[in-house]
N, C-alpha and C positions, 0 to 999 in steps of 0.2 A: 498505390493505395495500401494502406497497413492490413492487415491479414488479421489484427489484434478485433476482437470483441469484448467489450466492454459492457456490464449488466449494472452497473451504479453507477452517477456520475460522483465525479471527481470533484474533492474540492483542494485549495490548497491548505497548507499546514507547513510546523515549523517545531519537529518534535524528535528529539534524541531516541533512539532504538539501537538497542543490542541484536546484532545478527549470531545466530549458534548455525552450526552446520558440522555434521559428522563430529569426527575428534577434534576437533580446531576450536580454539579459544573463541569467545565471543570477539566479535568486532565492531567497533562503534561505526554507526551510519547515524542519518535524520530522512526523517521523512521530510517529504516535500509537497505528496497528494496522498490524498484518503479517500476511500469509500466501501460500501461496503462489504465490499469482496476483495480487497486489495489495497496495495500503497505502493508507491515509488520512492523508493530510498536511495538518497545520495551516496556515495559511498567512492571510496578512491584505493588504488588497487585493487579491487577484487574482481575474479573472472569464476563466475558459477554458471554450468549451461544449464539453458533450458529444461527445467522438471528436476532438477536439484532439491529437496526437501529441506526444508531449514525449520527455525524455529525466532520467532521475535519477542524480545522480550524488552518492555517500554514500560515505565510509569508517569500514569495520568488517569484522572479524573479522580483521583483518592485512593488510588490502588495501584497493585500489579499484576499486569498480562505478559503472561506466556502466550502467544498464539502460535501453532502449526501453518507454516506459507508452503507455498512452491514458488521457484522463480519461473516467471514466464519470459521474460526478455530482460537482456543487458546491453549499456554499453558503455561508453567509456566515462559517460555522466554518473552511470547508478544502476540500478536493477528495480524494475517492475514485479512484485511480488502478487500471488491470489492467494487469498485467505483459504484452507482447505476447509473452516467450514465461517459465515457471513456471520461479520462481529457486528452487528445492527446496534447492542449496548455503545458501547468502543463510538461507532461514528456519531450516533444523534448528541452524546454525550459532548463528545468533540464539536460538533457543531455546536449545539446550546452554548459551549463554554466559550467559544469565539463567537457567539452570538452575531450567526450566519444563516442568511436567507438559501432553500433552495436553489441551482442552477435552474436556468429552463434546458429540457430535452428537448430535443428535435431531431424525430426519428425519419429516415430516409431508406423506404427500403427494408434493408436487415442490419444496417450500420447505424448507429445512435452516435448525435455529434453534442456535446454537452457545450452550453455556455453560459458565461457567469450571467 
């Protein structure tokens, strides 16, 4: 069982993102899921552990974000990012613009399992 907690669910997505981290150039990834505390971003060579600081920088919805992430988990697909503080603008935006229905939650316990 994943050890991960998850406070929003997940939708999918298909959106270019600059990864900044320390002195290192920015690196192009895409997100794949959003919500709002977080994204999972594709991403090929890179290896950032756990609690790494970065910074995302995307445009969308008629603008540009900067947001401040931490990485929470990697591996050999992408890295699972949490927003250090909840972009609620960022996702309902996102969702309106793919003009997407909520998931249903279905909470069990203390583990929340999201489905489309």
């Amino acid at each position: 069982m994943n050890d991960e907690r998850r406070y929003g669910a997940r939708h999918r997505i298909d959106l270019p993102v600059y990864i900044r981290y320390g002195r290192r150039p920015f690196l192009g990834a895409v997100a794949r899921d959003v919500s709002i505390g977080g994204m999972f971003l594709s991403v090929q060579s890179l290896t950032l552990p756990t609690g790494t600081p970065i910074e995302l920088e995307l445009s969308s919805l008629g603008r540009d974000w900067l947001i401040p992430a931490v990485v929470m988990h990697g591996d050999n697909t992408g890295i699972g990012v949490m927003f250090r503080e909840p972009q609620a603008e960022l996702f309902r935006g996102l969702m309106q613009a793919a003009d997407m229905r909520p998931p249903i939650v279905v909470t069990t316990g203390t583990d929340a399992d999201c489905r489309p």
